[in-house]
N, C-alpha and C positions, 0 to 999 in steps of 0.2 A: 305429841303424836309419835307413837314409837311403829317402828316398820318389822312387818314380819316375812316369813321366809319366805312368801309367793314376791312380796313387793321388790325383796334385794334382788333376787333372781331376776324379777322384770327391767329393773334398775341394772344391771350387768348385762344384759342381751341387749337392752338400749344401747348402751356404752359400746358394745361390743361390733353392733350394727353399724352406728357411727363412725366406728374410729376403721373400721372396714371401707363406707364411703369416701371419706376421706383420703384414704390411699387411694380409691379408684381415680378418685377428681384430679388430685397430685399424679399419680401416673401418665393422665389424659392430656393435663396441663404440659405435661412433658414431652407426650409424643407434638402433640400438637405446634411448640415450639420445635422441634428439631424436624418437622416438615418445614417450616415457611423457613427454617435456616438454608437446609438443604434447597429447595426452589431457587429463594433470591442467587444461591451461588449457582446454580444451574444457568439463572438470568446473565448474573454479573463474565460467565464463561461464554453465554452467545451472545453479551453484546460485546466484548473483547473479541471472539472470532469472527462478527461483523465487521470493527472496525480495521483488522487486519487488513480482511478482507477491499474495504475501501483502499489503504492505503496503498495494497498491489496492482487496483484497481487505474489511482492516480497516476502510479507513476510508468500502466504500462500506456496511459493516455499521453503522457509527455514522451515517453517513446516512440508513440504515433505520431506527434505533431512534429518531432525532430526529424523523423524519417518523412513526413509530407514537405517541411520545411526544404528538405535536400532533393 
């Protein structure tokens, strides 16, 4: 079966299609990860400024109880 010039032509705009979707899918895959990176550390920095927050919390409780204490 030998291919003539419509078939290579169709065979190359295939090829050419594909190898185009593919970088779209690889691009998307990429943005995609480097949202959920950036989120989780979005997370990881407000639960670090919660827990801060707790522990100035604690000790101005123990401030309290020493000055009730007296």
């Amino acid at each position: 079966m030998s291919l003539a010039n419509g078939d290579i032509g169709l065979l190359v705009t295939f090829l050419v299609i594909l190898f185009f979707l593919m970088f779209v899918i690889a691009i998307m895959a990429n943005v995609i990860k480097f949202v959920k990176k950036q989120s989780s550390e979005e997370k990881d920095l407000k639960i670090e400024e919660l827990h801060n927050e707790i522990e100035e919390l604690k000790k101005e409780i123990e401030e309290l109880k020493k000055d009730q204490d007296v």
